[in-house]
VMD Tcl script that draws the C-alpha trace (Angstrom):
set ca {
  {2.49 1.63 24.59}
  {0.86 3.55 27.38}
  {-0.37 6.73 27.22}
  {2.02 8.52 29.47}
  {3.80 11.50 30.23}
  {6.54 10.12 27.96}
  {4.18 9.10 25.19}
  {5.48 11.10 22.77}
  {9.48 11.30 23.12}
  {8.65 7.22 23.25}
  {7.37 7.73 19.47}
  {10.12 9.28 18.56}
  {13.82 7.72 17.48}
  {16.12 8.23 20.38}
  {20.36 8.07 20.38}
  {19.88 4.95 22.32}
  {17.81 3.25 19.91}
  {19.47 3.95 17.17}
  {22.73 2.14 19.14}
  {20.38 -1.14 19.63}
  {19.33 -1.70 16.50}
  {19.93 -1.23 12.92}
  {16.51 1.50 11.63}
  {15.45 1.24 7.98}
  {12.92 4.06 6.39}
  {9.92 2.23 5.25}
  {9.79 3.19 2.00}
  {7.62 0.96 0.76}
  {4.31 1.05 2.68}
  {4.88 4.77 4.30}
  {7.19 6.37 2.22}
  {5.30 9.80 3.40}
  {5.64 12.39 5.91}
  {2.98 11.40 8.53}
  {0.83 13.75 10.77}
  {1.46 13.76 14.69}
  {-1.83 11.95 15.12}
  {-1.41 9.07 12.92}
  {1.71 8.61 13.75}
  {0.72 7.87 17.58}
  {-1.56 5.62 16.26}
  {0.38 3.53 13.93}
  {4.03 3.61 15.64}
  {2.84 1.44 18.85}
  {-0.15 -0.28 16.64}
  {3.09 -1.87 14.31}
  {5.36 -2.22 17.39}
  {2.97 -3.73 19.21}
  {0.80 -5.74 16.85}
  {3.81 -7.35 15.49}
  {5.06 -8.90 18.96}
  {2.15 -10.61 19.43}
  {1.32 -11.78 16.17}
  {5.06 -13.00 15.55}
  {4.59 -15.29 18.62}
  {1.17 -16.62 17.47}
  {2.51 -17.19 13.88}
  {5.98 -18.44 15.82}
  {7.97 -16.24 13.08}
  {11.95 -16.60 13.17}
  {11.52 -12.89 14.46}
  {10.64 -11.00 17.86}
  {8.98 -8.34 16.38}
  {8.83 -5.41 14.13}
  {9.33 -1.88 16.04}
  {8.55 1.45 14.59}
  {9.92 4.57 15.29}
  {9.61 8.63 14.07}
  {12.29 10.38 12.52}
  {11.75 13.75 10.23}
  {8.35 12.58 10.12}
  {8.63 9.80 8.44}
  {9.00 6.03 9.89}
  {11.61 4.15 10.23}
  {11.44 0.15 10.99}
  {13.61 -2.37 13.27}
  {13.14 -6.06 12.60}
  {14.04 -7.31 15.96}
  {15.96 -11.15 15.80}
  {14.32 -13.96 17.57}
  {16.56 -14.39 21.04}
  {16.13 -18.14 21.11}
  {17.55 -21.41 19.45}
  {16.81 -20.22 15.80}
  {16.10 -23.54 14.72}
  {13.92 -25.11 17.03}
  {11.74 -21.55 15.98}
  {11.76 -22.23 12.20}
  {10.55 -26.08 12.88}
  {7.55 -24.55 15.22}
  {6.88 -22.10 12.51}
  {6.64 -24.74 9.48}
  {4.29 -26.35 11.74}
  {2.26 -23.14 12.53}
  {2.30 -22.47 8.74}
  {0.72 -26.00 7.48}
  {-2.14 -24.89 9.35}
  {-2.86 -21.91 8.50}
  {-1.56 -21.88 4.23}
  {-4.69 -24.20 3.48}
  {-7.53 -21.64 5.05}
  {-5.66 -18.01 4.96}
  {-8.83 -16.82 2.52}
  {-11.24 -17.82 4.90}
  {-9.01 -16.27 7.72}
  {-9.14 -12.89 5.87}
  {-12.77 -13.58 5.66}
  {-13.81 -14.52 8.92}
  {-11.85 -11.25 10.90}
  {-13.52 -8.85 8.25}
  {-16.57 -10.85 9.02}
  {-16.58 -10.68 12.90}
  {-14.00 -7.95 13.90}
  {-13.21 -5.22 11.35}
  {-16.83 -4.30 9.61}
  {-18.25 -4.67 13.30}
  {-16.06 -2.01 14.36}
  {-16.46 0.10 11.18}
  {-20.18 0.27 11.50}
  {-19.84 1.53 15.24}
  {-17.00 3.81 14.24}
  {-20.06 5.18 11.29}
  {-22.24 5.89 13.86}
  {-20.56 7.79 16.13}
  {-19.21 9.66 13.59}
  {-23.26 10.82 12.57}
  {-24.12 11.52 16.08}
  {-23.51 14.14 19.14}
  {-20.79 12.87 21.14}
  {-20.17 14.42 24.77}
  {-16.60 15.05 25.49}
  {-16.51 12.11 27.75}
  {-17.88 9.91 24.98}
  {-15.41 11.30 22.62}
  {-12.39 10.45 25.03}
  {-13.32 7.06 25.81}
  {-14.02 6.14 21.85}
  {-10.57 7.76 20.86}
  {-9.23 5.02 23.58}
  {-11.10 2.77 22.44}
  {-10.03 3.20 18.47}
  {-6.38 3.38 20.03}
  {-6.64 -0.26 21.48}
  {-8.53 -1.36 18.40}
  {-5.42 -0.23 16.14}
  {-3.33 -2.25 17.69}
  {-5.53 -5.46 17.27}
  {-6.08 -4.84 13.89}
  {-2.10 -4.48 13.28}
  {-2.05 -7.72 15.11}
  {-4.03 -9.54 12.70}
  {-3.25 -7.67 9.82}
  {0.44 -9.29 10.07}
  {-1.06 -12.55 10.86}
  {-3.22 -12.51 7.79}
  {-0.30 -11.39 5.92}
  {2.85 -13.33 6.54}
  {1.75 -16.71 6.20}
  {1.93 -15.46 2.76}
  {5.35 -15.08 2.43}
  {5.59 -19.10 2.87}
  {4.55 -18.83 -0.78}
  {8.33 -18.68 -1.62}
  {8.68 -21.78 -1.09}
  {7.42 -22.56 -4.47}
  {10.65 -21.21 -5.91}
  {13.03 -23.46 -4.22}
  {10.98 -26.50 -5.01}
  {10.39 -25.45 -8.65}
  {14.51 -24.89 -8.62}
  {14.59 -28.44 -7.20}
  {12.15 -30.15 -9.74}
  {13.69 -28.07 -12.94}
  {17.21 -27.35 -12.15}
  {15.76 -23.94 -13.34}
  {17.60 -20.74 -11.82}
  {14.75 -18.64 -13.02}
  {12.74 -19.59 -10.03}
  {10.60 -16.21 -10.31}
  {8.71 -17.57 -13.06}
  {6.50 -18.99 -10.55}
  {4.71 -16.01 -9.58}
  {3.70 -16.08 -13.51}
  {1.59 -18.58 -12.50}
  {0.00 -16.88 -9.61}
  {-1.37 -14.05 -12.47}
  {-5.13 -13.39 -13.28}
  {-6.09 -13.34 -9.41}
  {-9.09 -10.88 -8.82}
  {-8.79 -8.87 -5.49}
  {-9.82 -5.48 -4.13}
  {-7.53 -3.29 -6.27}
  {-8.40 -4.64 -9.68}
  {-12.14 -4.71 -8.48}
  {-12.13 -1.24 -8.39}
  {-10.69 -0.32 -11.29}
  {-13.09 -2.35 -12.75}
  {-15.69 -0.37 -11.68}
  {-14.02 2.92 -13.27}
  {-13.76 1.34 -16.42}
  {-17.07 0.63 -16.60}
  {-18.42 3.90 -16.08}
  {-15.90 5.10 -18.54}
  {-17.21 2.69 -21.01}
  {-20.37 4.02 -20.10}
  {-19.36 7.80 -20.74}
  {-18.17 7.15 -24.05}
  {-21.79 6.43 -25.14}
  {-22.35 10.04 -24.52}
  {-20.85 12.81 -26.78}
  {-21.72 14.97 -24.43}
  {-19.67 13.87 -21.45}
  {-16.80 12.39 -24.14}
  {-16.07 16.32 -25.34}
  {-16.42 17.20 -21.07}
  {-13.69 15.06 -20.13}
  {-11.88 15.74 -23.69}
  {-10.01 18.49 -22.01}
  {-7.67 18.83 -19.10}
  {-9.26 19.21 -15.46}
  {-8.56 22.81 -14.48}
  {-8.37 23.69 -10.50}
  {-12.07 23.62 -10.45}
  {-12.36 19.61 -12.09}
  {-14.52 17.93 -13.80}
  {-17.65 17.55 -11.49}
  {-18.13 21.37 -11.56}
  {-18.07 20.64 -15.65}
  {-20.60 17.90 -15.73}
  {-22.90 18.19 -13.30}
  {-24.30 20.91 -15.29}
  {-25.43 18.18 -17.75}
  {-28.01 15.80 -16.90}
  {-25.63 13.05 -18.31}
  {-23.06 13.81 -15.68}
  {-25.48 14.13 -12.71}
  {-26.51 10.55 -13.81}
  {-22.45 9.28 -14.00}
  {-22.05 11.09 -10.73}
  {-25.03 9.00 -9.26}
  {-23.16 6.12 -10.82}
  {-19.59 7.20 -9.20}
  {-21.92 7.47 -6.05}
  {-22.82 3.96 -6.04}
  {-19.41 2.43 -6.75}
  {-17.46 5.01 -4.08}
  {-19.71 4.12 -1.42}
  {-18.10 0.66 -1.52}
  {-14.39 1.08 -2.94}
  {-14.09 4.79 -2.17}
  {-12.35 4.20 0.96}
  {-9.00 5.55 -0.90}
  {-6.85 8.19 -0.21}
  {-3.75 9.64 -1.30}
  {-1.80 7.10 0.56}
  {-3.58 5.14 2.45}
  {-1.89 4.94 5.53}
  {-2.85 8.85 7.04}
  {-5.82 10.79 8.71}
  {-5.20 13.71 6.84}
  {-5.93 12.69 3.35}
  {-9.49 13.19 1.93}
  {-11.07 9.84 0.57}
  {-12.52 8.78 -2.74}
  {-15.66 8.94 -1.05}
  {-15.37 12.53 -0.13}
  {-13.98 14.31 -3.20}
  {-15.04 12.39 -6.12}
  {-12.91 14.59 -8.08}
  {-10.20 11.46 -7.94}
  {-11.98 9.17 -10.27}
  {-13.13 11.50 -11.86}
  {-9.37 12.09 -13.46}
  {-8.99 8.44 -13.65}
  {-12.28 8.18 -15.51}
  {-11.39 11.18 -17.93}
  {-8.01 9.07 -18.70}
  {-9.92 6.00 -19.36}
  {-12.20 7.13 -21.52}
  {-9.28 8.56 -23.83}
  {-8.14 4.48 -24.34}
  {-9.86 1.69 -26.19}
  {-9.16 -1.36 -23.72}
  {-12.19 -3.72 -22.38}
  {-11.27 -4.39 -18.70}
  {-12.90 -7.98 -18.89}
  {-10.78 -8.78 -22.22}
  {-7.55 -8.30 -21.15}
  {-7.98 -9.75 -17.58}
  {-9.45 -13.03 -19.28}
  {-6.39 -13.24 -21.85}
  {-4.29 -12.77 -18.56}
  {-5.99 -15.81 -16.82}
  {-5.91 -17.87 -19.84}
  {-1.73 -17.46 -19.90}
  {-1.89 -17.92 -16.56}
  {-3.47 -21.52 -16.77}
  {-1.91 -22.06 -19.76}
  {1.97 -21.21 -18.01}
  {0.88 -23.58 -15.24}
  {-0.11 -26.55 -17.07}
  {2.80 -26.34 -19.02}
  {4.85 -26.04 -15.94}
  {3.25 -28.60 -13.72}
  {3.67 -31.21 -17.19}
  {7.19 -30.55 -17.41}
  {7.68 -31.22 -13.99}
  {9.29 -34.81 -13.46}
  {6.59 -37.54 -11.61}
  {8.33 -36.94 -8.18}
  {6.40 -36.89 -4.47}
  {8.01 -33.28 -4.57}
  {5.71 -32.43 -7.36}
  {2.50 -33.42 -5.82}
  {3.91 -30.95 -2.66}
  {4.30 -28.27 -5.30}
  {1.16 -28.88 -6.70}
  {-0.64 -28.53 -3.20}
  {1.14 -25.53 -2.25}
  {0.63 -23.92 -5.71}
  {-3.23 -24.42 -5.38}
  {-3.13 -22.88 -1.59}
  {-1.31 -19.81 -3.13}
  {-3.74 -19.61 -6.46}
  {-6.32 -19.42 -3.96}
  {-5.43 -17.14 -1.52}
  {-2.96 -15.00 -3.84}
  {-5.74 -11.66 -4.10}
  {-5.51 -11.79 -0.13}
  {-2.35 -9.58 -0.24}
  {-4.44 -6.46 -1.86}
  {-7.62 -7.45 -0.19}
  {-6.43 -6.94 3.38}
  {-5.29 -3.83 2.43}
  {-9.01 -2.52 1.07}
  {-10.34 -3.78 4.28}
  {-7.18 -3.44 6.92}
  {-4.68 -0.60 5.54}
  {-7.28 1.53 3.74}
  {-10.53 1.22 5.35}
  {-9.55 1.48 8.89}
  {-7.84 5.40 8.59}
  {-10.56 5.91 6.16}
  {-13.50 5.01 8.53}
  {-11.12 6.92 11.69}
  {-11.05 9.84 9.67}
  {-14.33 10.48 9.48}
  {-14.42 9.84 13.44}
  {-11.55 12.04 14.13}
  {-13.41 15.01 12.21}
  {-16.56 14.93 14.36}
  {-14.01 15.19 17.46}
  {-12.28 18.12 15.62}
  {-15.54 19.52 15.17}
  {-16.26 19.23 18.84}
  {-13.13 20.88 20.18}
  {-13.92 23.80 17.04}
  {-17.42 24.37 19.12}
  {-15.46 24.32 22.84}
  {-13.38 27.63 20.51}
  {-9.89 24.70 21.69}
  {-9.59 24.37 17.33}
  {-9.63 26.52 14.85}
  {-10.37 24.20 11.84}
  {-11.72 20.26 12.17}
  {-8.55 18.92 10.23}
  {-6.25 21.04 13.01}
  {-6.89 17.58 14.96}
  {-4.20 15.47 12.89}
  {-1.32 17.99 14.13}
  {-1.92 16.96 17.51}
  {-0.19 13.86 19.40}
  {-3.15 11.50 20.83}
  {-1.54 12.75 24.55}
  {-2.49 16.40 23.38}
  {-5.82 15.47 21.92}
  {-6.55 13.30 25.27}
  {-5.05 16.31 27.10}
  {-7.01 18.74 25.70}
  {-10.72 17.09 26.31}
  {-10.30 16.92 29.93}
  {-8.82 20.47 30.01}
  {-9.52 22.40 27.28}
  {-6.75 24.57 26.12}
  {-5.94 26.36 22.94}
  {-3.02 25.43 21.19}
  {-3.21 27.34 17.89}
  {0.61 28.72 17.40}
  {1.82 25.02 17.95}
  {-0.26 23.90 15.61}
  {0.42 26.22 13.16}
  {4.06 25.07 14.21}
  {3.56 21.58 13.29}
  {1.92 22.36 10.01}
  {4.74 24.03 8.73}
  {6.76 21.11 10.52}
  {4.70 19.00 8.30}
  {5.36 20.32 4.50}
  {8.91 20.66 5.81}
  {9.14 16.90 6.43}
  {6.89 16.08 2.82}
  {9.67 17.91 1.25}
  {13.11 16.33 2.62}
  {14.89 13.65 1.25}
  {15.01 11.05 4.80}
  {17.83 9.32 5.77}
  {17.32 5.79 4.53}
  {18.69 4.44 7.38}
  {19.85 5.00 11.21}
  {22.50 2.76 13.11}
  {24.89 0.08 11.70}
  {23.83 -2.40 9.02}
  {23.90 -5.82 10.47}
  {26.42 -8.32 8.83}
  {24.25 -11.40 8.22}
  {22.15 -10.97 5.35}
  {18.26 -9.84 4.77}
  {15.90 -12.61 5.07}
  {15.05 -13.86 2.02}
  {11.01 -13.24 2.34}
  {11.19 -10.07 3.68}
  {14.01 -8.71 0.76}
  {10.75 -10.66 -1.75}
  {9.20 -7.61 -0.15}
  {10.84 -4.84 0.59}
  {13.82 -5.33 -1.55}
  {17.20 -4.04 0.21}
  {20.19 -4.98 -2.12}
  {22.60 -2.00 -2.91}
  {21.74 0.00 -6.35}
  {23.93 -0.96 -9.39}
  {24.67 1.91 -11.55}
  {26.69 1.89 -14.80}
  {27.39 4.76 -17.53}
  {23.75 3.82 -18.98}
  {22.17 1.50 -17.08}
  {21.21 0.61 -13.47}
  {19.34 -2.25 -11.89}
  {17.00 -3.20 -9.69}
  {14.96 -6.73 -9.21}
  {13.06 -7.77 -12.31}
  {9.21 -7.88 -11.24}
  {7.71 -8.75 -14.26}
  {8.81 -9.70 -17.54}
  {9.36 -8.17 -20.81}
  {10.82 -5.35 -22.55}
  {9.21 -1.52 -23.49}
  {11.02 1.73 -24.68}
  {8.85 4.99 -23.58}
  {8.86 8.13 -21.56}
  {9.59 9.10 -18.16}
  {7.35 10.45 -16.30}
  {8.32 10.86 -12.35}
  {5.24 11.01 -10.20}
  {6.38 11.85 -6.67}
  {3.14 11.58 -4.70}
  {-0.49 10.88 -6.64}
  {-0.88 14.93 -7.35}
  {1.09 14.10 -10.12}
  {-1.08 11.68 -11.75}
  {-2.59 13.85 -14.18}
  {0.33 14.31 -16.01}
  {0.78 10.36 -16.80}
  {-0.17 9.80 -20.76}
  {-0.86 6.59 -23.01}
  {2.12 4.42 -22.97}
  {4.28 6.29 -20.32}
  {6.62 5.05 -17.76}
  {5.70 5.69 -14.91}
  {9.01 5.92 -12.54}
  {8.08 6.34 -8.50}
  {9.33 5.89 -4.78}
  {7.24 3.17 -4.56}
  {3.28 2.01 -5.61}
  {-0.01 1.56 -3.25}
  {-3.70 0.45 -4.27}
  {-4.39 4.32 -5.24}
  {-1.80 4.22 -8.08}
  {-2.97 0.77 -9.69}
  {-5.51 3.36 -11.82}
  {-2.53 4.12 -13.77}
  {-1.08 0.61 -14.63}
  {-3.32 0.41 -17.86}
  {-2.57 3.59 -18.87}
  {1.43 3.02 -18.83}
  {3.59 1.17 -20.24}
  {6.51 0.06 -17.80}
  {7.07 0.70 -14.34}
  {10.35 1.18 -12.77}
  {10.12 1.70 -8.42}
  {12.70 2.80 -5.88}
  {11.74 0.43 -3.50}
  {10.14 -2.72 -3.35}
  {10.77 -6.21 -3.90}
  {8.77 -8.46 -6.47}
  {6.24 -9.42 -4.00}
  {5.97 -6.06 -3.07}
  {2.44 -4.02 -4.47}
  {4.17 -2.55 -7.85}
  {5.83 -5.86 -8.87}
  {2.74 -7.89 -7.92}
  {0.14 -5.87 -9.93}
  {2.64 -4.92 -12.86}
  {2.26 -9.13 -13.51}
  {-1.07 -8.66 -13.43}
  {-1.52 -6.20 -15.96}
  {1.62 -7.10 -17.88}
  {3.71 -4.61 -17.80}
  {7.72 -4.64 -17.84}
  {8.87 -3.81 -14.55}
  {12.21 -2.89 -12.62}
  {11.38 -2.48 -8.69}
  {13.60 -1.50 -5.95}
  {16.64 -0.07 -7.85}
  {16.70 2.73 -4.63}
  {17.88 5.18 -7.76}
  {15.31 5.75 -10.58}
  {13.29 8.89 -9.23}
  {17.16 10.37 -8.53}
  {18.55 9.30 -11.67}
  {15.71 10.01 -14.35}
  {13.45 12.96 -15.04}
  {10.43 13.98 -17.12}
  {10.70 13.37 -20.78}
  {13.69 10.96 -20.62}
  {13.45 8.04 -22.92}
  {14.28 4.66 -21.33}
  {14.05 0.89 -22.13}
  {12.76 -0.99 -18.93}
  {13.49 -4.48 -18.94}
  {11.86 -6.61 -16.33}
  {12.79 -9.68 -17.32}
  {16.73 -9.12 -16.73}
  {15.42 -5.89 -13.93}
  {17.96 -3.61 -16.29}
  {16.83 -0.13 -17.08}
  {18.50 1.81 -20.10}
  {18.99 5.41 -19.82}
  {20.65 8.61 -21.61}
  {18.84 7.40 -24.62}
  {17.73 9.92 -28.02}
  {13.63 10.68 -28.48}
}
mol new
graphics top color blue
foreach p $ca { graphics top sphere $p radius 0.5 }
foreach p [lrange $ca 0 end-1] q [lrange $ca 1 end] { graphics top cylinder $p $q radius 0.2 }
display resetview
């Protein structure tokens, strides 16, 4: 997408758009409002990146558009044009390529394109930048978007050829339980679980000290916990710990995918909370994820044994070792792709913000992210106040966090979801009964607790032991809570998407993508989750 004169009503969701295609909120990856600026990054990054990485990977599919309604964004999976199966025999091919090396795929782009381009982005965002500088580097991280949403969906969706596992496990067994595959794909490190590591660790490390055990004893107040232990000298030393660790995973934010939300690495006040809940539970990180790789190899070898001496089984076999190797790529790329990138453009964005605050163009380094990139572009070769529209589009802004969006625009098309992307996104129609609904079972087993809704990671604070935690969806951020609760039931999602994929990993019972639970259930409402049938049990006594 060009930057034009019609850059921004092309962002938006038009009448006629809406009449070719068949729009679908995204309520998995950006179930948030978005700011003007990341939005102009991301919409034509997706729409863009997609078309060209859907032809190198040869996918059954043209391309993925994105468009802006209320703020929020709302997808089009565009059908491949051509003979249909002629594509899916290109794209086996394409795919028995790539399955064997997607690891050292992942590797070699974060390797040679993305920290390359994050070190740059780090220094200009330490030094004086001329307006002309700043122009040409916000083209440049404009173009590089779009490459990076390129490869992040070919690093991604070779993934999804992972399902085949089910149908040849259905095959070999005669099983209809074919999800009991991704059992064995359990006990995987990655990004995510690396850095909750980390936090337990330093919580282990704060117990040792009554001192910082009877800080964190009590809730944070507005001022947190930092201002309450770095009067100590134990809690300057766990801050200089905290240090350490954020500088590598504190590239979070509230959810991920925005310019707007502070980082880990800024306000350490985030792990903090998570530390303060940690240190309230006896659990031993390094325990529990060794007992979960020891099932896991223990499920498999049962599995693969029972499976009968076929050629079929030596193809599973193969394929299950590609996935058992790669299977920590799908939260990896997003420490490095989906986090790290609008972490590392934040910090670039401010020191433009803070340039256009010295010209007297903004009032406030952060007013940057209510601008559209035209505007921004606009407004460094001209330099113009805009201050009321601004002020319009914040208000625009908590409007749009607040509404309940559409979940879809146009007509639904009459040929059903494709399989892998329903694995992630989920889709099918909720299922709701005098006591019960559904959704897909994610991960097995069975808990009774209480609800606790948690709308957008504010809301954290308020999870306790053994909760269930019921949300919209999950991202890397939340998996800080998912040894803290005790089930997890989703709006959205399938079971490959991020909830049902790190619920197995932990454990814990979970129901994803019922599209009802945050509508139907509220705080203090005692429920039985159970993931292995994906049946949740409501309107139950404490």
């Amino acid at each position: 997408m060009a930057i034009t004169k019609t850059f921004r009503s092309d962002l938006m969701l038009q009448e006629e758009d809406i009449k070719q295609g068949f729009w679908v909120q995204d309520d998995v990856h950006l179930s948030h409002a978005l700011t003007p600026l990341f939005a102009s990054f991301m919409v034509p990054a997706v729409t863009e990146g997609t078309k060209v990485a859907f032809e190198n990977l040869k996918m059954p599919l043209s391309q993925f558009r994105y468009k802006l309604a209320d703020g929020r964004i709302y997808q089009y999976t565009v059908p491949y044009p051509g003979d249909l199966q002629k594509r899916l025999g290109e794209h086996k091919e394409t795919m028995g390529s790539i399955l064997p090396m997607l690891n050292q795929h992942l590797k070699n782009y974060v390797d040679q394109v993305f920290l390359p381009f994050y070190w740059s982005l780090d220094g200009d965002s330490k030094r004086a930048l001329t307006v002309g500088e700043a122009k040409e580097k916000l083209l440049g991280l404009f173009d590089f978007y779009r490459k990076a949403w390129q490869l992040h969906f070919e690093i991604v969706l070779p993934r999804t050829a992972f399902m085949a596992l089910e149908q040849m496990y259905g095959q070999l067994t005669g099983s209809a339980d074919t999800v009991v595959v991704y059992d064995m794909l359990a006990g995987v490190m990655n990004k995510s679980l690396e850095t909750d590591r980390e936090l337990w660790k330093l919580a282990d490390w704060a117990k040792q000290s009554p001192v910082l055990v009877a800080a964190f004893a009590e809730e944070a107040t507005e001022v947190g916990y930092k201002v309450r232990i770095e009067q100590t000298e134990e809690g300057l030393a766990l801050l200089k710990r905290l240090q350490d660790v954020l500088e590598i995973y504190g590239q979070r934010s509230t959810n991920s995918h925005e310019f707007n939300d502070e980082t880990w690495a800024e306000n350490p006040e985030y792990a903090l909370r998570i530390i303060a809940r940690y240190i309230k539970k006896d659990y031993d990180f390094d325990r529990e994820f060794a007992e979960t790789v020891r099932q896991r190899e223990a499920k498999a070898e049962e599995v693969i044994a029972g499976l009968p001496e076929v050629e079929l089984k030596q193809t599973f076999v193969r394929m299950y070792q590609w996935a058992l190797d790669s299977w920590g790529l799908d939260e990896d790329h997003h420490f490095y792709i989906d986090a790290m990138l609008p972490a590392k453009s934040r910090q670039f964005l401010l020191k433009v913000g803070r340039l256009l605050v010295d010209q007297g163009v903004l009032e406030d380094k952060s007013d940057i992210f209510f601008l559209y990139l035209d505007e921004l572009l606009a407004m460094l070769s001209e330099p113009t106040p805009l201050h009321a529209q601004i002020e319009q589009r914040k208000m625009e802004f908590e409007v749009n966090k607040q509404k309940q969006p559409a979940p879809f625009y146009g007509t639904p098309p009459e040929v059903p979801m494709d399989p892998a992307l329903e694995r992630i996104f989920g889709g099918k129609p909720p299922e709701i009964q005098e006591q019960t609904f559904t959704g897909y079972a994610a991960s097995q087993g069975t808990y009774t607790g209480m609800v606790k809704v948690v709308r957008r990671p504010e809301d954290f604070s308020k999870i306790q032991q053994g909760d269930v935690l019921v949300c919209k969806t999950t991202t890397p951020p939340w998996t800080v809570l998912f040894s803290i609760v005790g089930a997890i039931v989703t709006d959205a999602g399938g079971i490959l998407s991020h909830a049902g994929t790190v619920a197995r990993e932990y454990k814990l019972p979970a129901v994803v993508g019922s599209k009802v639970a945050t509508s139907l259930l509220k705080d203090g409402d005692i429920v039985t989750v159970d993931g292995t049938k994906g049946v949740v049990h409501f309107g139950q006594q404490s």
